[in-house]
N, C-alpha and C positions, 0 to 999 in steps of 0.2 A: 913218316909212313915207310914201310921196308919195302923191297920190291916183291916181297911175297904176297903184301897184302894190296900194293896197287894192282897187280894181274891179276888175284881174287876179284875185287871192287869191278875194272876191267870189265871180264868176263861176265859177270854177274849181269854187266849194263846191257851185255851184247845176247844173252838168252834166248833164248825162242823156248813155246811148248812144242816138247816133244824131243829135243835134244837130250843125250845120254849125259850125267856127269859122275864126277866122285867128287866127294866131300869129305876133307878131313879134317875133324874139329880135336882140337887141343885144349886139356885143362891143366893147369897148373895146383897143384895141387900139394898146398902149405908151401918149403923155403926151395926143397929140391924135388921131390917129386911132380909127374907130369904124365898123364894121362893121353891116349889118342885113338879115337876110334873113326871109323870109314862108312858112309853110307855112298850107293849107289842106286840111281835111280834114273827114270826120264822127269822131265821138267814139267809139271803140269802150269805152274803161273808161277811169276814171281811176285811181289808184293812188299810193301810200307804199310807195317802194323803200329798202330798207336798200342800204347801199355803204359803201365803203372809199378812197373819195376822198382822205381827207386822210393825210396821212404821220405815221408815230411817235404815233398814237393808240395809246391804251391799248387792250388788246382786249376788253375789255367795254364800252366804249364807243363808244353807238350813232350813227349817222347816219343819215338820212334824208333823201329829195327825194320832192318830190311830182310825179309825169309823169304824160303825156297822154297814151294810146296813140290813134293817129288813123289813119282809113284815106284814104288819097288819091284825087284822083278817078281816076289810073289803076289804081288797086288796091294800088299801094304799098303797107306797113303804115311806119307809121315813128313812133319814140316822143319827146318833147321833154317835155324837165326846166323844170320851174318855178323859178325864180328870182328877182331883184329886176330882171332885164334885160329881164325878158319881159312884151309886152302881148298881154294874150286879148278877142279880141275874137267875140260873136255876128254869124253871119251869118243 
């Protein structure tokens, strides 16, 4: 785990609603390209969603992501998945 993404993980434990953050989510994309955009928001809950992301799993076998429900400052609601791509930063 790098130290970018233990203070992600961290931070994410210590949340409250209502606290301001920024999120920068990273995609990789093909050998060298790499993609990165910013949401900011306040925290309305944080959350472990079960899903079905992955293909040809067994079906009692469970998965899990941990996301951020955030509200935007124009009122958007919009949710982002935690990952090892993702840095959370307090504002």
């Amino acid at each position: 785990m790098t130290p970018e993404e233990y203070d992600a993980r961290r931070l994410y434990g210590e949340l409250q609603p209502g606290d301001r953050v920024e999120v920068i989510h990273g995609v990789t994309v093909g050998s060298s390209a790499a993609w990165s955009t910013t949401t900011v928001g306040k925290v309305l809950r944080t959350e472990r969603r079960r899903h079905g992301l992955h293909f040809r799993r067994q079906g009692d076998d469970k998965v899990y992501s941990d996301v951020l429900i955030l509200a935007r400052d124009d009122g958007e609601l919009t949710t982002v998945t935690m990952d090892e791509f993702t840095r959370l930063r307090r504002l």
